[in-house]
Structures are given as structure tokens and as C-alpha cells.
FIBA-129889 format. One line per 4 residues: number of its first residue (from 1); their letters; for each residue x, y, z of N, C-alpha, C. Coordinates in pm, whole numbers, plus 32768, in hexadecimal, padded with zeros to 4 digits. Example, Ala and Ser with C-alpha at 12.3 -4.5 7.8 and 13.67 -1.06 7.14 Angstrom:
1> as> 8527/7DC7/830C/84CE/7E3E/830C/8528/7EB6/830C; 8505/7F1F/82C4/8557/7F96/82CA/850A/8003/8313
// end
This chain:
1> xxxx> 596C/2360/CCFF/59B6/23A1/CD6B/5966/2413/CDA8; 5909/244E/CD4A/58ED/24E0/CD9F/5844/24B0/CDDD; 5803/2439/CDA8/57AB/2437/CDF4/57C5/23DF/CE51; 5841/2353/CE4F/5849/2349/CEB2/584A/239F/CF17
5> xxxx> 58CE/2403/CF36/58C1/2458/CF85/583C/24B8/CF98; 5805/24B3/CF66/5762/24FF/CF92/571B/2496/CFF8; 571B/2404/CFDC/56CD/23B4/D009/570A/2383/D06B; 5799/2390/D095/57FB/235E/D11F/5805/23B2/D185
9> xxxx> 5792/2444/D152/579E/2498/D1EE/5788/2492/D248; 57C6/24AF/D2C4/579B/248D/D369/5709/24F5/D37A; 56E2/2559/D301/5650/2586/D359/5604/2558/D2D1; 55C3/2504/D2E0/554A/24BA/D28E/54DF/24C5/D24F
13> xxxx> 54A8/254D/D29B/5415/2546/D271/5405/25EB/D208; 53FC/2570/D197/5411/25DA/D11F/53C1/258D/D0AC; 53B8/25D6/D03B/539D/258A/CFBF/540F/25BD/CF67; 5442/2566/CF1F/5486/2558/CE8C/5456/2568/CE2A
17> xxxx> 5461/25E9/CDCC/540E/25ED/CD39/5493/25E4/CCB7; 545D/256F/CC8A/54C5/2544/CC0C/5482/2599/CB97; 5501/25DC/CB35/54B1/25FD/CAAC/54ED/25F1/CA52; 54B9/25AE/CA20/54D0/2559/C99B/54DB/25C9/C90A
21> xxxx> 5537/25D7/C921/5506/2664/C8C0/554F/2645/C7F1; 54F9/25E7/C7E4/5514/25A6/C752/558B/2551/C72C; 55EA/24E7/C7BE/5661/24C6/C796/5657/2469/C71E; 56DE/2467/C709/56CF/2400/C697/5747/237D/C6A8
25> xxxx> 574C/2397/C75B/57A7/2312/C752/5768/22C0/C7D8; 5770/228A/C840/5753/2233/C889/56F8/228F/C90F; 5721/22F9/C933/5711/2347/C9A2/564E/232B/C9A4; 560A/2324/C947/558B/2305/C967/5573/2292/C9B6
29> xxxx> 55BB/2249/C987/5585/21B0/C9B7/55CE/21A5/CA5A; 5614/21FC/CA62/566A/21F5/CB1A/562E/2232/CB34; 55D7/22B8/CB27/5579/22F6/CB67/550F/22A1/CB95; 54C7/2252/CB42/545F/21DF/CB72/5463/2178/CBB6
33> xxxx> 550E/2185/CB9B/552F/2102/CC09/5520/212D/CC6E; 557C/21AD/CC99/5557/21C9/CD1E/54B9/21D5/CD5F; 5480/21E7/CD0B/53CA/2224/CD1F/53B7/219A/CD61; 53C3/2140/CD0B/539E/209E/CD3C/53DC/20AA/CDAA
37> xxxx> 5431/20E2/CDEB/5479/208B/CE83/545C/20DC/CEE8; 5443/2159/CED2/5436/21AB/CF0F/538B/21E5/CF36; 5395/2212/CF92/52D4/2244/CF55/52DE/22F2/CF54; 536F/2333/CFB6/5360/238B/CFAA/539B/23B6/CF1B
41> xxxx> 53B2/239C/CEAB/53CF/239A/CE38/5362/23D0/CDF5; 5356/2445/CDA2/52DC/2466/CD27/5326/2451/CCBF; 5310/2441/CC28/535A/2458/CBD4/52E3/2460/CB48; 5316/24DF/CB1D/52ED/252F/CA8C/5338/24F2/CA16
45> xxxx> 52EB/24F7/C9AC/5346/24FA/C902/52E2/2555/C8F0; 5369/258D/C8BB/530C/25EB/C837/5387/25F2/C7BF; 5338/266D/C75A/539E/264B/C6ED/5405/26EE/C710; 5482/26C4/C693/54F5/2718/C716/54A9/27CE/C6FB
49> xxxx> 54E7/2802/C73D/5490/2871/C724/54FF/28E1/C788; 558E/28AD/C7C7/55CC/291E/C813/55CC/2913/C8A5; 5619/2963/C8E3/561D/293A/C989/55C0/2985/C9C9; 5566/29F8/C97F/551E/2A33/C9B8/5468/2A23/C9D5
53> xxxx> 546B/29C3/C944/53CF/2978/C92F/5408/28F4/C981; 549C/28BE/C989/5494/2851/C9D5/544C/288E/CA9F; 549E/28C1/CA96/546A/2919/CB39/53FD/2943/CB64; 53B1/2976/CAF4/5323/29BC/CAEC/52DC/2941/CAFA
57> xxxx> 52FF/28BF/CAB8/5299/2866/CAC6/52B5/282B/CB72; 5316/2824/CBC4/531E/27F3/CBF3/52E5/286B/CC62; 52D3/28D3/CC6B/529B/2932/CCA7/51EE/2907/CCDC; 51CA/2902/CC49/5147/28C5/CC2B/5145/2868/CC70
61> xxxx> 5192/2802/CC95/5163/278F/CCC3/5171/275A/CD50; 51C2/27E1/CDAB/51FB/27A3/CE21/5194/27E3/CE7B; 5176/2782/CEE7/5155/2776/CF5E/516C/27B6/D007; 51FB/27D8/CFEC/5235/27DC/D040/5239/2876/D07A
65> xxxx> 5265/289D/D10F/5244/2923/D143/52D1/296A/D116; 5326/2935/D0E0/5397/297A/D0CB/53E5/2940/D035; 5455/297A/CFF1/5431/294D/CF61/54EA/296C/CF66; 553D/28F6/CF2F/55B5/2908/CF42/55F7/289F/CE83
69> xxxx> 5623/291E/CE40/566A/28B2/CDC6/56D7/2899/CDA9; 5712/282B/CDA2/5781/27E3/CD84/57B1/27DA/CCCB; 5830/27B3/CCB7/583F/279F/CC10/585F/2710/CC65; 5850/26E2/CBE3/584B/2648/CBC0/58BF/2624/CBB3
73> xxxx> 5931/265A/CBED/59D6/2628/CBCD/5A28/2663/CC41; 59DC/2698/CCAA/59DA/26B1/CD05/59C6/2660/CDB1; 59E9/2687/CE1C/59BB/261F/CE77/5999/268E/CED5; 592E/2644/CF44/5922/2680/CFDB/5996/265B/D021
77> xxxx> 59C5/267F/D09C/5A0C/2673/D103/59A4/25FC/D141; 59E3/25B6/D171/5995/254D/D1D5/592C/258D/D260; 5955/2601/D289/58FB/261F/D2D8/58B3/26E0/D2A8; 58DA/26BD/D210/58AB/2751/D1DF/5817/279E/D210
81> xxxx> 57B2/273C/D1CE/5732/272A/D202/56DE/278E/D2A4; 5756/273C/D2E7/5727/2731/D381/5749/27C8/D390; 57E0/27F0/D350/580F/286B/D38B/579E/28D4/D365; 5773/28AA/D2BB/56E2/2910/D2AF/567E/2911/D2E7
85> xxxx> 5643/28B0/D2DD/55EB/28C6/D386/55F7/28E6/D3E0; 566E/28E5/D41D/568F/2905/D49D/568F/29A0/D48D; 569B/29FC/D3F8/56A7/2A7B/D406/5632/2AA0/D402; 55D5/2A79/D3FB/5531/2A9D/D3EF/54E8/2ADF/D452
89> xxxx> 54BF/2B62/D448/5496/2BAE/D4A0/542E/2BF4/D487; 53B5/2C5F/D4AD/534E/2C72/D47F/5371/2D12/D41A; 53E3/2D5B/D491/5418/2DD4/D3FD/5470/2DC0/D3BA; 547D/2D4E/D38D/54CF/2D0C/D321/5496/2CDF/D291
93> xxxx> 5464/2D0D/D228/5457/2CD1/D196/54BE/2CAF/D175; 553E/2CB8/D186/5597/2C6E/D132/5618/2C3F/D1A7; 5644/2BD7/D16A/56EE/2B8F/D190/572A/2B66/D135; 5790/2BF1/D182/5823/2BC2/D0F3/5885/2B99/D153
97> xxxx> 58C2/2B2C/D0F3/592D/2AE9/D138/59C0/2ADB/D0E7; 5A31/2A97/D140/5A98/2A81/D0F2/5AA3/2A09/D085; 5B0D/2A18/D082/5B16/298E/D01B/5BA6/293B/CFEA; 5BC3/28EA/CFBA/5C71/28AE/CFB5/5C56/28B5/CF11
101> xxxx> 5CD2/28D4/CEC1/5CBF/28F9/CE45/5D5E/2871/CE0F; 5D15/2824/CDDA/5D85/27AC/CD85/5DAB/27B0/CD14; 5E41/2783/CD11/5E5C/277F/CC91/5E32/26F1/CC56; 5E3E/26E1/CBBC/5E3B/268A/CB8D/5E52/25ED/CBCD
105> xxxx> 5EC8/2635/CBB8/5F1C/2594/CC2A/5EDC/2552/CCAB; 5E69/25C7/CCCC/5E40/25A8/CD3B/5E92/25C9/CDF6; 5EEE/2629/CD95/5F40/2675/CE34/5EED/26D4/CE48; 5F11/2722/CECD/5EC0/2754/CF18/5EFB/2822/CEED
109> xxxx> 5EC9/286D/CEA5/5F24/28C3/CE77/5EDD/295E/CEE9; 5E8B/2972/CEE8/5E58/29AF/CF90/5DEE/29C0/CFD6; 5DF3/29AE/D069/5D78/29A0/D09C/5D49/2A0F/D0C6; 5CC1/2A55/D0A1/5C8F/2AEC/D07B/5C22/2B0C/D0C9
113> xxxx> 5C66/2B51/D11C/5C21/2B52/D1BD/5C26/2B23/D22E; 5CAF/2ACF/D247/5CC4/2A59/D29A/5CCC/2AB5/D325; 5CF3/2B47/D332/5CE9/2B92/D3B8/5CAC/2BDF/D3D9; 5C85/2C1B/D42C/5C3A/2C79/D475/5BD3/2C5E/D4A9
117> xxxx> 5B91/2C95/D4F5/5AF3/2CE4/D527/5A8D/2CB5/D4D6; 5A2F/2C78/D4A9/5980/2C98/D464/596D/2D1C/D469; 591F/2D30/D412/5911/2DB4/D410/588E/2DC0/D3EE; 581A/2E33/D3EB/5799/2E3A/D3FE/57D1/2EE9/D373
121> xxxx> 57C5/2EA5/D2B7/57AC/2F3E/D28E/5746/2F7E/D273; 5701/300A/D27C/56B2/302E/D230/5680/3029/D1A2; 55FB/3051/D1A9/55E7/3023/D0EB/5663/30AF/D0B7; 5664/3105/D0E5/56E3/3179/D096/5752/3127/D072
125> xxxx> 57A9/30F1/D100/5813/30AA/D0E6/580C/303E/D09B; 5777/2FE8/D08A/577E/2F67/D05C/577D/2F99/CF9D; 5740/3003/CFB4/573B/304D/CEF1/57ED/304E/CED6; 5815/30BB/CF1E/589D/30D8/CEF5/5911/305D/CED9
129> xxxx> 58C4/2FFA/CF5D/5953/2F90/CF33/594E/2F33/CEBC; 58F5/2F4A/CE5A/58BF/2F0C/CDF8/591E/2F52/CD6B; 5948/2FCF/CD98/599D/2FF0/CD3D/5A38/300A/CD94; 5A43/302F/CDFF/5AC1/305C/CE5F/5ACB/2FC9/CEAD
133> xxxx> 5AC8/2F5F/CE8D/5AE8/2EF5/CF08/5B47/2F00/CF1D; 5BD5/2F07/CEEB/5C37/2F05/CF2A/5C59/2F5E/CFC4; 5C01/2FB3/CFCC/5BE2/3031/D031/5BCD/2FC5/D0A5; 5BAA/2F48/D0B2/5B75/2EF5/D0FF/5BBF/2EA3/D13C
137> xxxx> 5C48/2EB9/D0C0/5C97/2E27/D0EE/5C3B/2DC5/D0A0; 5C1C/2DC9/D008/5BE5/2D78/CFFF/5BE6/2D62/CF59; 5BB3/2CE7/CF18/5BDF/2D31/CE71/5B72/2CBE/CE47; 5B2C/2CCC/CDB3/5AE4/2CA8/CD6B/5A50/2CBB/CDB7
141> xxxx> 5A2B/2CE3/CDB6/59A4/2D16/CE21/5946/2D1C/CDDC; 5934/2CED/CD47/58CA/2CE4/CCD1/5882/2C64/CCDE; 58F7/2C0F/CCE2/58C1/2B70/CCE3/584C/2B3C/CD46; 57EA/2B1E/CCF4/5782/2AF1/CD18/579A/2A96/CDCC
145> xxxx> 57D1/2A23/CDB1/57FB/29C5/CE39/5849/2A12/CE9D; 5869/2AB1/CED4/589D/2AEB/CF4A/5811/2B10/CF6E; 57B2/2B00/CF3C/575F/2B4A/CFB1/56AA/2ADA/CFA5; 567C/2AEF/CFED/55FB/2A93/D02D/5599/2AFA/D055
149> xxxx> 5521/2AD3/CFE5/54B7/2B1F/CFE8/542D/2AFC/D03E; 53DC/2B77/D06B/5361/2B35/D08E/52EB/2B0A/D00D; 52C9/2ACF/D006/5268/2A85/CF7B/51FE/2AC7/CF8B; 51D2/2AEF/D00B/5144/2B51/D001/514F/2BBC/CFBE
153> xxxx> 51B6/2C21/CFD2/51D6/2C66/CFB6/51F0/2C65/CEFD; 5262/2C1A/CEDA/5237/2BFA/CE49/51C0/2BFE/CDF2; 5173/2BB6/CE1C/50FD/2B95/CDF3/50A8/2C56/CDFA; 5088/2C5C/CE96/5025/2CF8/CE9C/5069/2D59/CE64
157> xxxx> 510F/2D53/CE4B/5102/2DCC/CE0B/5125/2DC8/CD51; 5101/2D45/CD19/510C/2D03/CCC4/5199/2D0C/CC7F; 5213/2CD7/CCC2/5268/2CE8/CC8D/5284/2C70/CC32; 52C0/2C80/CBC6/52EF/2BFD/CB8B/5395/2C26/CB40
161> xxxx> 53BA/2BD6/CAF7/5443/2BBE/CABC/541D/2BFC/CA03; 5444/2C69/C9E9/543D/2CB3/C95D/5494/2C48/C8EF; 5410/2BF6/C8C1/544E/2BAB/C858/5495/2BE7/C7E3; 548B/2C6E/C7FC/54CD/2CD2/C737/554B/2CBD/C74D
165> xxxx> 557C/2CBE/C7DB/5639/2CC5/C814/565B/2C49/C7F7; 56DD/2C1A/C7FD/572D/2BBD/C7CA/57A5/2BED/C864; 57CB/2C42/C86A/5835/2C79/C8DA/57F7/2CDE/C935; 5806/2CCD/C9B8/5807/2D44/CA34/5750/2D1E/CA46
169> xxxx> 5729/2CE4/CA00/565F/2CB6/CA2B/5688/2C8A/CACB; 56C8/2C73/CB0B/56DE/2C50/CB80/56F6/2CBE/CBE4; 5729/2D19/CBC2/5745/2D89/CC21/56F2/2DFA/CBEE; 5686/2DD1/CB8C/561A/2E38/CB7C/559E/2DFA/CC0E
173> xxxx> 55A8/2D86/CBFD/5555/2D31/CC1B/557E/2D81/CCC2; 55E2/2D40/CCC6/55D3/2D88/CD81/55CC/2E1A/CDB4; 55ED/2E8A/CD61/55C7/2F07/CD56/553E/2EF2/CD58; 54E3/2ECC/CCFA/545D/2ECF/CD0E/5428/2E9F/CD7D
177> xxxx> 545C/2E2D/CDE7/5452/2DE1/CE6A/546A/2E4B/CEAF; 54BA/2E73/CE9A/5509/2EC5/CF4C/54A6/2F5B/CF1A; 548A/2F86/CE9F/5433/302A/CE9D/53BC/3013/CEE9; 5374/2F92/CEC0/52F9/2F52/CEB9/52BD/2F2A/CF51
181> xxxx> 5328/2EF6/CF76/5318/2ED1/D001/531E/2F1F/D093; 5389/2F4E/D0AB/539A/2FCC/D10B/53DB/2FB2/D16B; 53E4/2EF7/D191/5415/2F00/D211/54B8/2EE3/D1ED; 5505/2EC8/D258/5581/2EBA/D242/55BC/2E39/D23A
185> xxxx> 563B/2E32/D264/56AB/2DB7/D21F/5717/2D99/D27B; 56F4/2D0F/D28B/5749/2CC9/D2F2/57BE/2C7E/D296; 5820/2CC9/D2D5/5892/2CA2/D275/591B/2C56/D2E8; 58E4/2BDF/D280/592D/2B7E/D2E6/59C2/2B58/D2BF
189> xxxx> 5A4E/2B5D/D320/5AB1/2B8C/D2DB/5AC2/2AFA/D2FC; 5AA8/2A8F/D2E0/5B02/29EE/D2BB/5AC7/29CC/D23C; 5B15/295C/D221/5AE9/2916/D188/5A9A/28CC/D189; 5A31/28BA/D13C/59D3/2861/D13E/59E2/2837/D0B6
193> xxxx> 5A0D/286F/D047/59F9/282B/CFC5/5A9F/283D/CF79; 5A9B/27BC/CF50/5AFB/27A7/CF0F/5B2E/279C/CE6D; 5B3F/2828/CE3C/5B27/283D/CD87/5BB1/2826/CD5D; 5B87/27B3/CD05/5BF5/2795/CC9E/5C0B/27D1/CC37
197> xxxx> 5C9B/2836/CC29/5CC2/285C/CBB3/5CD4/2818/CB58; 5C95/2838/CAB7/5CB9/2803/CA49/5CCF/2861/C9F5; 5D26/281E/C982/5D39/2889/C912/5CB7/2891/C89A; 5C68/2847/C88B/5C20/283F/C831/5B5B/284E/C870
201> xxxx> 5B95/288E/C900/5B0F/28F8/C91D/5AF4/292D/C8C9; 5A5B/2982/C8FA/5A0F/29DC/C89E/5A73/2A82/C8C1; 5AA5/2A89/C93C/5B25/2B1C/C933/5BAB/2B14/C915; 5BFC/2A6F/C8FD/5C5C/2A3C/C8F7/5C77/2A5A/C870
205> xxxx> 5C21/2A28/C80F/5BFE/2A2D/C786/5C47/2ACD/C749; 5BF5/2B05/C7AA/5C15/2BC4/C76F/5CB4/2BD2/C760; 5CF9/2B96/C7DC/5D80/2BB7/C7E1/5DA8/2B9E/C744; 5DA0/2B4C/C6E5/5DDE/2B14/C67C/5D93/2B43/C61A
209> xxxx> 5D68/2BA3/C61E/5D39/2BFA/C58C/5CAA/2C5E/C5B6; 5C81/2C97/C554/5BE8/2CDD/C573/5BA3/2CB5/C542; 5B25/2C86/C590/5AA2/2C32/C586/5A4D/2CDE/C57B; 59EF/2CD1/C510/59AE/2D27/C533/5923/2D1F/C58D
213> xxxx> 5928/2CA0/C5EF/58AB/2CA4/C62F/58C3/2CE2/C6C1; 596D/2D2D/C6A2/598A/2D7C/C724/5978/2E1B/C737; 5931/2E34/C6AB/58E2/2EB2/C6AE/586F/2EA9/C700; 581C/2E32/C71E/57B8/2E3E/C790/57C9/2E4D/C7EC
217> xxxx> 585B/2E5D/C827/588D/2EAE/C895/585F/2F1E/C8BE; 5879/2F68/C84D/586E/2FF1/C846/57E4/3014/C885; 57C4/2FC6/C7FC/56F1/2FE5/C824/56BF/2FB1/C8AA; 56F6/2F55/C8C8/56D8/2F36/C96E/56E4/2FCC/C9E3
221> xxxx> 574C/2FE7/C9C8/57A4/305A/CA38/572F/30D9/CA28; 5703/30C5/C998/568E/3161/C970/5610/3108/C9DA; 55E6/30B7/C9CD/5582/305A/C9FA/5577/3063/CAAC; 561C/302E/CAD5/562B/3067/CB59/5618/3101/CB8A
225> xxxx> 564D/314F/CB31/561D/31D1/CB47/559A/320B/CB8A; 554E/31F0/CB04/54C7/320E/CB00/546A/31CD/CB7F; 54CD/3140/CB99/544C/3109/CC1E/5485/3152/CC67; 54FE/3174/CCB3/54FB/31C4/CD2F/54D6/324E/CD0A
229> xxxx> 54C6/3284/CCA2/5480/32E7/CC95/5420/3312/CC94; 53C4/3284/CC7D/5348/32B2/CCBA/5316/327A/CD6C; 533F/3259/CD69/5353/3265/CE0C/5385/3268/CE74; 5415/32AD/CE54/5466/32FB/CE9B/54D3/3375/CE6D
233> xxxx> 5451/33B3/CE11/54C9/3423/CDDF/5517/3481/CE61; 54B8/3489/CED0/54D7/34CB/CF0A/55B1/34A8/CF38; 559E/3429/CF46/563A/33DF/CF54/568C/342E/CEE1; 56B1/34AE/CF1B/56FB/34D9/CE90/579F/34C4/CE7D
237> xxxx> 57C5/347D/CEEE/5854/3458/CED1/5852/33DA/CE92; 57C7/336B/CE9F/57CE/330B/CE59/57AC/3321/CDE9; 574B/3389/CDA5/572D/339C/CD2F/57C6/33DE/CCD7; 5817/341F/CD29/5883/340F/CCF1/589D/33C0/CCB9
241> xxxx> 5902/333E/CD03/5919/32D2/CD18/58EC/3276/CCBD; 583E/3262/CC7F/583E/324D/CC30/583C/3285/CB82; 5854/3329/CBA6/5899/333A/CB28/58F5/3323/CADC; 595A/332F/CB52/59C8/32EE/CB2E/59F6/3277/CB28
245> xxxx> 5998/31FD/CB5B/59AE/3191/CB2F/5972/3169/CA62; 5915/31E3/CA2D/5903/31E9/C9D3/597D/3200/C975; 59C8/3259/C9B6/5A1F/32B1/C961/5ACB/3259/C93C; 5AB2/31FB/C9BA/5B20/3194/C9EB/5B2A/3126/C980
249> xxxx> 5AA0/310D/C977/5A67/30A8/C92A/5A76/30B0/C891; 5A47/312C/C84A/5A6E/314A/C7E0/5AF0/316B/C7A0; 5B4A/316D/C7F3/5BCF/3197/C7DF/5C3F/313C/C7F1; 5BDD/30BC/C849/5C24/302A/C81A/5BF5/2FD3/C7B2
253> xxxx> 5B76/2FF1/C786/5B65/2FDE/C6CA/5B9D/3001/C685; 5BA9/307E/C67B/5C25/30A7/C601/5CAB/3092/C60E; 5CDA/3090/C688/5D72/3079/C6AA/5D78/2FDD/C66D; 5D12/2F7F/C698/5D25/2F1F/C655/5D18/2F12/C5AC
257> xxxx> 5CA1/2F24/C583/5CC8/2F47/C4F9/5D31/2F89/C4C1; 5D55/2FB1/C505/5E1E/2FEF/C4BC/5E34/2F87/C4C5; 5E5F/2F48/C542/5EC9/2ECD/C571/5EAF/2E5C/C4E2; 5E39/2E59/C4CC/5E0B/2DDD/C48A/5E28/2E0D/C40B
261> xxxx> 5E41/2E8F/C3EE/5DF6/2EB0/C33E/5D70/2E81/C32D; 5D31/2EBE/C37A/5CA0/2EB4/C335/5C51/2F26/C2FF; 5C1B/2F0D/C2AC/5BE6/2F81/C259/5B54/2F77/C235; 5B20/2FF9/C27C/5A7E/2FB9/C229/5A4D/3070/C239
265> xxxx> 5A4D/308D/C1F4/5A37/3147/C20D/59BC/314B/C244; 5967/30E2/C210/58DD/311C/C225/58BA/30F5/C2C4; 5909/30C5/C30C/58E6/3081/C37A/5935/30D2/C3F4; 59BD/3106/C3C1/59DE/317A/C410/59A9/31F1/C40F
269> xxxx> 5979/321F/C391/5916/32AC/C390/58C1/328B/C3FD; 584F/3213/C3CF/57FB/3215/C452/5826/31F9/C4EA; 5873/31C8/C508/58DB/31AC/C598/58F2/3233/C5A0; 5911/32CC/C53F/5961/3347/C592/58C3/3385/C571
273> xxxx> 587C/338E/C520/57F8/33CB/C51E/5798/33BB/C5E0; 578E/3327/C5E0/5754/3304/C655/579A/3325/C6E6; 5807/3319/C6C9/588C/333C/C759/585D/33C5/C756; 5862/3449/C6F9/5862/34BB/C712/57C9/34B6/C75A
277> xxxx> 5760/349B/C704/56C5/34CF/C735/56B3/3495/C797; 56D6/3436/C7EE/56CC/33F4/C830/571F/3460/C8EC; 577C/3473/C89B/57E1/34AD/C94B/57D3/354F/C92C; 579E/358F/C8B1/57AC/35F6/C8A5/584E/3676/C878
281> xxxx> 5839/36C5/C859/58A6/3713/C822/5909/3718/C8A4; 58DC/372B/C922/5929/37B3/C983/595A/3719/C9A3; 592D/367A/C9C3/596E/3641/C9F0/5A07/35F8/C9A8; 59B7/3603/C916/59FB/35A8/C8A3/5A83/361F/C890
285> xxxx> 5A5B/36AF/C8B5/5AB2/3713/C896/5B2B/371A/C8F6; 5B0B/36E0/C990/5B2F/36EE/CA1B/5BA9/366A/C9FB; 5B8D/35EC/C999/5BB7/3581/C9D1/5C4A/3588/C961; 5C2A/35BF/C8C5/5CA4/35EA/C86B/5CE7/3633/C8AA
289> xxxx> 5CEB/3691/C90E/5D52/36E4/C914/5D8F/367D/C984; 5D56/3640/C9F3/5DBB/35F3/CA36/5DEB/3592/CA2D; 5DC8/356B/C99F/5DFE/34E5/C94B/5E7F/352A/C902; 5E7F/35A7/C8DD/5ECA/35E4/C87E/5F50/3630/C8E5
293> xxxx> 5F1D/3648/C979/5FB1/3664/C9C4/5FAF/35F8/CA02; 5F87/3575/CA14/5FD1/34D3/CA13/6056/34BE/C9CB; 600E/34F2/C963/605A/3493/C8E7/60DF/3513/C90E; 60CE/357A/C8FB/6145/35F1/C8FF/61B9/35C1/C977
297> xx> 6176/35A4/C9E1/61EB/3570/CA64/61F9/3520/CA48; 61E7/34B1/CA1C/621A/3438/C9EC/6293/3441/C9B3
// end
């Protein structure tokens, strides 16, 4: 279903990179099928290794002047393609677009971005909405498939996908794009991609207990930090912004570990050791007291 829809688009001239990323049920052998029918078809095996060495390889291997990724349970819009091209401009490195979000059943539950204007944001605005999308009218703004990269750009300023993460390697990944790059973001308000909700996603999963590979959250958000910090400390409402997406972050780890009963001392010491050295006293000091008259009006 999802490469059909890649391969039924009305704008054509593209390549397809399949990655084979160690299955262990049939999906290899439909990848090759398509290779056989197709010519714009590439297709990789390797052994499994994660979505981020899957991406990195496919980084490595593409051709193309612009670099756009899909999940594999996922579909394009029939004329998704065209609409990205069609946003392609010379002060443009990136296009983010909308998208239709499904349930299971395959109903239609909302379409996310279906109104307004295009819009042309700055790399400032394009940083901030990475943690504030909703500011946009807009929500999940991490996920790899809302936005379309230039590949030159990838490559010269050697960005790749941080195989240590397990969670948020995707919205480190475009923080490092949008610091790295400079130009701005054509943000296109229709749907072009169509993501199917499931319960047994890699964020679906979290809802039903604590995984601890959602502490690489955390370390991502320090990760995001540090890149716009080094090349845009001056952005000091975004360097906010991403403090407090640090501070946001750590405080939905532990809230979850209550929820769950989870217990591991040695893993929260280091989670409040790193949260403090990390945002500092005056901020970590700034954020208890307005957590502490929250809780009082409440």
C-alpha cells in the first residue's frame, strides 16, 4: 500500500529508496519485486540495525536534489509529490506540509492543515515550531515525513541520524538541518501525507507502560540545545524555549515512572543530576516555584 502510493504519483520524476533493514518476514522479497518492475526503484538489505542506520544508509545512497522520508505503513496523497515540488524555491531548504492522520479502521480522524495561506518561516520560527507547533495551528512537528530536505545540504554540512537515540533522533535530526542550513521554510498548509495511527507504534507503545528507551528523549532535547547553541545562541527566546523543552521533558519521565511504579534510583539520580547541570540553578530554581504556585491554585 505505501509504495504503491509512492509509485502512483501524478509528479514522477523521483527515485524510490527501499531499506531493508533486517526483516524477518516477506517485506524483502516485495521490495525486489518492485526493483524488478520498476527502474526507478533502489533497494538495500542490511542487517536490522534501527530507523536511524536504516535512514543514514539511505542518505548514503540517494541521488536526488531533494530528500523526503516516508514510514512503511504509511501512504503519499496521490498528488503529494507534485505539491512538494511545486513548493520549491531557491530561499527555501525546507517544506513542511500537512497531513490526514487515520485511525485503525481506516476512518479519516483529522485533516492537519487543510486551511489557510502557505507560509514562507524563518530558520527562528522554523527552530521554535519544533518544540511550540501548536503556536502554528499545527501538532507533531518532530516527525521525520512533515518536512522535505535539500540533500546537498545534508551531505556539506554532514548531517546524519544519531544511531545512540531510539526516540526524538528525528527532531534532533532537523534542529541540526534548520541550525545548519540558514535558509527558511515553506510551509505548506494542505495534506500531502497520510499517517496511520496504531497502537503498537514505537510512541503508541509508551502510552501502556515505561519503556526506558524514552529517556533518550531527554538526551535528545540536551542535544537540541547544544546545536542551536552553537549557532544561534544569540536566539535567546529560543534558547529559552529549548530549555524548557528540557525541563518539560524530564518531568514527563518521572511523572511517568510514578504512573507506572517504576523504580530504578540509579537512573533518576542521573535524570535530576543531568536536568540540574544541564538548565542550571536560577532556571531549575525559576521553574519549582512556578510548578509549586500551579499546584497551590489548583
Amino acid at each position: 500500500r505505501c509504495i504503491d502510493s509512492i509509485l502512483g504519483q501524478s509528479f514522477a520524476d523521483f527515485e524510490l529508496l527501499l531499506i531493508d533493514d533486517g526483516s524477518t518476514d516477506e517485506s524483502g522479497a516485495i521490495c525486489d519485486a518492485y526493483a524488478a518492475k520498476d527502474s526507478r526503484v533502489r533497494v538495500f538489505h542490511k542487517e536490522n540495525g534501527g530507523v536511524s542506520s536504516a535512514r543514514n544508509l539511505g542518505l548514503d545512497n540517494a541521488q536526488g536534489e531533494w530528500v523526503y522520508f516516508v514510514d512503511s505503513d504509511d501512504e503519499v496523497l496521490p498528488d503529494g509529490l507534485l505539491t512538494l515540488s511545486d513548493a520549491i524555491c531557491e530561499k527555501v531548504d525546507v517544506v513542511m506540509i500537512g497531513y490526514e492522520k487515520i485511525d485503525e479502521n481506516g476512518r479519516l480522524i483529522e485533516a492537519v492543515g487543510k486551511e489557510g495561506q502557505d507560509e514562507l518561516l524563518s530558520q527562528k520560527e522554523s527552530l521554535s515550531s519544533l518544540y511550540h507547533g501548536h503556536a502554528l495551528g499545527y501538532s507533531y512537528l518532530g516527525w521525520m515525513w512533515l518536512r522535505m530536505f535539500r540533500r546537498e545540504i545534508i551531505n556539506n554540512k554532514t548531517i546524519r541520524f544519531d544511531t545512540s537515540l531510539r526516540i526524538k533522533e528525528d527532531t534532533l535530526f532537523e534542529t541540526q538541518y534548520l541550525c545548519r542550513s540558514g535558509g527558511m521554510t515553506k510551509f505548506v498548509k494542505r495534506p500531502v501525507y497520510r499517517y496511520f495511527m496504531r497502537k503498537d507504534s514505537a510512541m503508541g507503545g509508551w502510552r501502556h507502560g515505561f519503556d526506558c528507551s524514552y529517556v533518550d528523549s531527554f538526551y535528545a532535547m540536551i542535544k537540541m540545545k547544544h546545536e542551536i547553541a552553537n549557532h544561534y545562541a544569540c536566539y535567546t527566546n529560543t534558547m529559552y524555549i529549548a530549555n524548557e523543552g528540557i525541563w518539560i521533558r524530564y518531568n514527563k519521565i518521572v511523572d511517568k515512572m510514578k504512573e507506572c511504579a517504576f523504580k530504578d534510583d540509579v537512573l533518576s539520580k542521573q535524570l535530576h543530576s543531568d536536568m540540574k547541570a544541564e538548565l542550571g540553578l536560577p532556571f531549575f530554581i525559576q521553574k519549582k516555584i512556578r510548578n509549586s504556585i500551579r499546584k497551590w491554585k489548583h
